[in-house]
C-alpha positions in Angstrom: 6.0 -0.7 -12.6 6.6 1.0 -9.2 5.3 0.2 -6.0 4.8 1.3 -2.8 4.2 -1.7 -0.4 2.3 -0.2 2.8 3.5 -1.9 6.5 1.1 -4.6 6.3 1.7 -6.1 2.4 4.2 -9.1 3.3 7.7 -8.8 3.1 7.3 -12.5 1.0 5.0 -10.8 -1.8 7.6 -8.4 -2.0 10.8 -10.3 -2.3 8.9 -11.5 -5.4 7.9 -8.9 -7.3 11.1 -7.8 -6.6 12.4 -11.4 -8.2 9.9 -9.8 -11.6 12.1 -7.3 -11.9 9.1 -4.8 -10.1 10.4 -1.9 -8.1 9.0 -1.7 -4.9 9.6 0.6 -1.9 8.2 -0.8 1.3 6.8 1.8 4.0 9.9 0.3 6.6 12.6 1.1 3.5 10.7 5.0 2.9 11.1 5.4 7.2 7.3 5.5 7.6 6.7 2.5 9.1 5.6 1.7 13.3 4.6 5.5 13.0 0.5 5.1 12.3 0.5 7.0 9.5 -3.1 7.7 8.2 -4.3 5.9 4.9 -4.7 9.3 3.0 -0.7 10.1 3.8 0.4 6.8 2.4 -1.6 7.3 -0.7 0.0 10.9 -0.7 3.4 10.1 -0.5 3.2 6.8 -2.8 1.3 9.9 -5.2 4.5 11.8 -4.4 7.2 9.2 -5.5 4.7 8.2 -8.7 3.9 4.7 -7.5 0.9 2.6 -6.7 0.2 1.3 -3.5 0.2 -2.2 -2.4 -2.4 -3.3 0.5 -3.7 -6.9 2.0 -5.8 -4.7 4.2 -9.8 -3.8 3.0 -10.5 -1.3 5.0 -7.2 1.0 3.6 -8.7 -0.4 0.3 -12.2 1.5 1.3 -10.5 4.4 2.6 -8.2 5.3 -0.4 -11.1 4.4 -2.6 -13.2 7.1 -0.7 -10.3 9.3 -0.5 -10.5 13.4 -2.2 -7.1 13.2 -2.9 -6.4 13.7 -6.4 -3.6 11.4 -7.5 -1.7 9.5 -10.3 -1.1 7.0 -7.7 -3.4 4.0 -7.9 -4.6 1.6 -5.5 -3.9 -2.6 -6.0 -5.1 -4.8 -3.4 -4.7 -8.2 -2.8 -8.2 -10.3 -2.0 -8.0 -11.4 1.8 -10.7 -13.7 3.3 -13.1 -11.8 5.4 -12.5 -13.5 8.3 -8.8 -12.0 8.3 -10.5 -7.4 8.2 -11.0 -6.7 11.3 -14.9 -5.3 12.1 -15.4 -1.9 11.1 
């Protein structure tokens, strides 16, 4: 499967899907990271390269869930305690 790992998925997660044999493309490899990129762009241009994005973060998760865009890409989040989202 390919992935596209937005700035904030952890570079440890990665190194082991990586180890599955999973192709990932972090955000920092693709040159888009450190440049507040909007949500909808990152689900673009993972939609662009045919991958599904990788998030820790809920509120991306809302906002790509909310998003018009239409898209094969598709959204996988990772459960974070609610303590760790930062108030809306």
């Amino acid at each position: 499967m390919l992935f596209y790992a937005d700035e904030n998925f952890p570079l440890a997660v990665v190194v082991e899907l990586r180890g599955l044999k999973h192709d990932v493309l972090t955000a920092f490899e693709d040159d888009r990271a450190n440049r507040k990129i909007p949500d909808d762009k990152v689900l673009k241009r993972a939609a662009e390269l045919g991958r599904a994005v990788l998030t820790i973060n809920r509120r991306d998760f809302k906002t790509f869930t909310k998003s018009t865009i239409t898209t094969r890409a598709f959204l996988s989040a990772l459960s974070t305690p609610v303590s760790a989202d930062k108030p809306e």
